[in-house]
N, C-alpha and C positions, 0 to 999 in steps of 0.2 A: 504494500500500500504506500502510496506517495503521500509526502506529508511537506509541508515550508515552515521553512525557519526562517518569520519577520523580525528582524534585528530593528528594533526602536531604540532612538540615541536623540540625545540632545546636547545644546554644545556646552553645558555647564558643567554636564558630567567629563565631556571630552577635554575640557580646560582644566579637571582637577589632574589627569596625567599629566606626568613629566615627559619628554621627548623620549626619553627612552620608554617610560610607559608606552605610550604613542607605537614605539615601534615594535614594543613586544605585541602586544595586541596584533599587530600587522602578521608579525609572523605567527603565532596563533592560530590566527585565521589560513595561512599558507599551509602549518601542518594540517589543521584541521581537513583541509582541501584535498591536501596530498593521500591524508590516510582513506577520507571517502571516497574519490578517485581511483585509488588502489585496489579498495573494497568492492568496487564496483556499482556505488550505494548512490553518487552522486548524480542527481540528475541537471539541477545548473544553480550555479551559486554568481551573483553580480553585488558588488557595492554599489550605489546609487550615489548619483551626484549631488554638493552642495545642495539643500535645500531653497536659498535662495535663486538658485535656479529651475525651478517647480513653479507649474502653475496646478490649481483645482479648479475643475469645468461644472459646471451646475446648469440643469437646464428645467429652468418650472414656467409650465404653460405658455412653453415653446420658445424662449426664449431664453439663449444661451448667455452666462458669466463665467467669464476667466478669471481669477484673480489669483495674484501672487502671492503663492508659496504652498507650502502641503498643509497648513495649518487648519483645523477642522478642531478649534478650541482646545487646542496641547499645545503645549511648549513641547514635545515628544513628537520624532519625524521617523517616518522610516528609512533606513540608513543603506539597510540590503537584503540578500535574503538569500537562501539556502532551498531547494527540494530537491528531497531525499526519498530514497527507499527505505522502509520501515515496516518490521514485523509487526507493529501496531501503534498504539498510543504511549505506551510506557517508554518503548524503544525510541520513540521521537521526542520526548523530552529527557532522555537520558545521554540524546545527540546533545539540544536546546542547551543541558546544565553543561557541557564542555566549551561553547562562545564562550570567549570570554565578554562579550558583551554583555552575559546576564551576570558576572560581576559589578557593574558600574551600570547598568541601564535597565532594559527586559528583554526580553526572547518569547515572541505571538509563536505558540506552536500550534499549527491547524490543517487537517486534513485535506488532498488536493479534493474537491468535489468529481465522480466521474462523467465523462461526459454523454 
């Protein structure tokens, strides 16, 4: 079963690392990649860019708004994301608790829907 791992980040938590914090994290995420990768578990993992480069599209009674940024009442953006193969639900938050992102921020684990 395919499952994602939404890595939610904000930059307060990002500002309390140090550069090196900053980098471990980086790599972190590299082994993490490598070892699902390996496993053959990984289905696509992307970081997403700045959030001020984001827009949110809304469209009520047919008339569309853009506005800038991902914000939808959080200081909390989505950062990146992870799906994976997963023997089920336990197995995909026992991925989730190795980001280190759920050290300093959260980790949305949720089921892909099938189609």
């Amino acid at each position: 079963m395919r499952y994602v791992l939404l890595i939610h980040s904000n930059r307060e938590s990002w500002a309390t690392l140090s550069a090196d914090g900053q980098r471990a994290l980086g790599r972190a995420h590299a082994d993490f990649t490598t070892e699902l990768t390996d496993a053959g578990r990984l289905v696509a993992s992307e970081g997403l860019a700045d959030p001020v480069r984001t827009r949110t599209v809304r469209v009520r009674d047919g008339v569309t708004v853009a506005t800038d940024g991902p914000f939808v009442e959080s200081k909390e953006h989505l950062a990146g994301f992870y799906v994976v193969e997963c023997d089920g639900e336990d197995d995909a938050v026992a991925l989730a608790t190795r980001l280190p992102d759920a050290r300093i921020d959260a980790v949305e684990v949720r089921p892909v829907a099938d189609a």
